[in-house]
Phi, psi and omega in degrees: 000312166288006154282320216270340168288357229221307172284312163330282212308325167291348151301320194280324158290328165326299216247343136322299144355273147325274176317324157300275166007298193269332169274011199247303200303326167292299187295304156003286171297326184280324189274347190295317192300316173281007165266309155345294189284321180301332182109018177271118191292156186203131135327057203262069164267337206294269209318344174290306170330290164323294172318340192269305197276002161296301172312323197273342165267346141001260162313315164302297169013289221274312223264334143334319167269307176289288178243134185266347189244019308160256185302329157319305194292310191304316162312282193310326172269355160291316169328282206281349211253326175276349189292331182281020191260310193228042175057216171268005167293346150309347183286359169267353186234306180321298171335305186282310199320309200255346145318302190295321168300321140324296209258013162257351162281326195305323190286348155292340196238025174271175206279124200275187198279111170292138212282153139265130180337128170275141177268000000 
């Protein structure tokens, strides 16, 4: 009962995460547009990008409950993948991304059910 709570709660900072994320990578992304407009070059790929790596913490999110160790790597590389997206503004996002993947790795590493002796 305590893995499977351990994986919710790690879905649920997954997708806190993501949600931060996607409002840091939208403000992000508007002001790079309005340095733009200013005459400052910009990529506007940056926002596909973000996107790409929101989603994939999405999916780790999701997949955190059902496999668990699965949705850590996916976590964990959305966690470390946004800081090249969005700097250090990742330190507002980043944080859950990568909590949640510790504690859905974490559910692997409890204490597993000892076997009984074969006679």
């Amino acid at each position: 009962m305590v893995q499977f709570s351990m994986r919710i709660l790690a879905m649920i900072l997954g997708f806190i995460g993501v949600v931060i994320a996607f409002i840091v990578n939208l403000l992000y992304s508007s002001l790079h547009v309005l340095g733009r407009v200013a005459g400052i070059t910009y990529s506007p790929s940056h926002f596909f990008f973000g996107l790409l790596v929101i989603l994939i913490g999405l999916i780790g999110s999701v997949l955190a409950l059902f496999f668990p160790i699965v949705g850590a790597v996916l976590l964990a590389v959305a966690g470390i993948a946004f800081f090249f997206i969005a700097g250090w503004w990742a330190l507002l996002a980043s944080p859950f991304l990568l909590i949640a993947a510790v504690l859905a790795f974490e559910h692997q590493r409890t204490h597993p059910q000892p076997t009984q002796p074969t006679a």
